[in-house]
C-alpha positions, 0 to 999 in steps of 0.5 A: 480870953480873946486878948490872951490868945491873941497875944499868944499866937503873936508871940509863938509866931514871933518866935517861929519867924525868928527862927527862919534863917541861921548861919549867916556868912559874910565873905569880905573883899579882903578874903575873909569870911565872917560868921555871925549869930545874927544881921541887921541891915541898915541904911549903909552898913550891916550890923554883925551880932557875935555869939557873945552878943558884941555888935561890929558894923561891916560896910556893903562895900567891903564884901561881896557875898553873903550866906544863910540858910532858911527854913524851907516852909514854915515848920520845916526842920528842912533848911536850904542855902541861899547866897547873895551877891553884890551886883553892879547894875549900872553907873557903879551902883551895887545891889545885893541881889539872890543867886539864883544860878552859879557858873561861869555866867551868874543868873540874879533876880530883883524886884518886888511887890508893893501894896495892892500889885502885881510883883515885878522881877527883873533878872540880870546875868553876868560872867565872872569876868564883867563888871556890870550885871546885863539886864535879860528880863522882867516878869513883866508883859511889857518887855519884849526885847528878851529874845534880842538881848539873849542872842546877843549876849550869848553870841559866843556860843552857838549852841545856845544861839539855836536852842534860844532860836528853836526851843525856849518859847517862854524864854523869861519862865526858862532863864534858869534852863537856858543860863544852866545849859550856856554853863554846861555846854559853851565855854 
């Protein structure tokens, strides 16, 4: 009995995890926007599964942008768009990483936990004009150069000089406020 019930609460939560995410959306360098019914991600390409079951193979340095909706919570008939974006980190090396803000300066996260720690996010901004993704902070104690590198990649607007001076006092937990308000208020 015990074995049965087991197998059947794998095999329904199987089947709810599945059904998390729907409507992927790949927008190639090219211009063209690609819909599938499925992904798979792979060492140096995704594999695209069509409607009709057939497979193509799209390399990650041939788009740029990629669409999905997820389930908010687990049982949830709720579903939110999340986007994400190739990112050049440094020395021409391209994440894909979420998109947490959009505007005229993009605000990225990355990171991860790994077995028995604490997760660790760095966050990257970047304006639609820049190459190279700056990195602005971790969730991590250690760094502490946040508020110098934040004055200085937002020099250009003095508006959000003085509020980084005067109001954010937990500048990392507020990043998606003060990239929000450079969007809103400095051109």
């Amino acid at each position: 009995m015990k074995k049965v019930f087991l197998f059947t609460f794998i095999f329904i939560s199987w089947l709810c995890l599945g059904q998390n995410q729907k409507n992927f959306t790949f927008f190639k360098n090219n211009g063209e926007k690609i819909v599938v019914q499925d992904r798979k991600f792979k060492s140096d390409h995704v594999l695209l599964i069509n409607d009709d079951g057939s497979n193509q193979k799209l390399y990650y340095h041939d788009f740029y942008r990629y669409e999905y909706d997820i389930r908010k919570s687990g049982i949830s008939k709720i579903y939110l768009r999340n986007i994400q974006e190739m990112v050049c980190i440094e020395d021409n090396t391209y994440y894909l990483l979420p998109l947490i803000v959009e505007g005229d300066c993009n605000l990225y996260s990355s990171g991860g936990a790994m077995a028995y720690s604490v997760a660790t996010f760095s966050y990257f901004i970047k304006r639609k004009e820049e190459k190279v993704a700056t990195k602005i902070g971790t969730t991590n104690l250690i760094s502490k150069n946040f508020k110098a590198v934040a004055m200085d990649y937002f020099s250009d607007c003095k508006k959000m000089e003085e509020k980084i001076k005067k109001r954010f006092k937990k500048k990392r937990k507020r990043l998606i406020e003060i990239v929000e308000f450079y969007n809103s208020n400095c051109e």
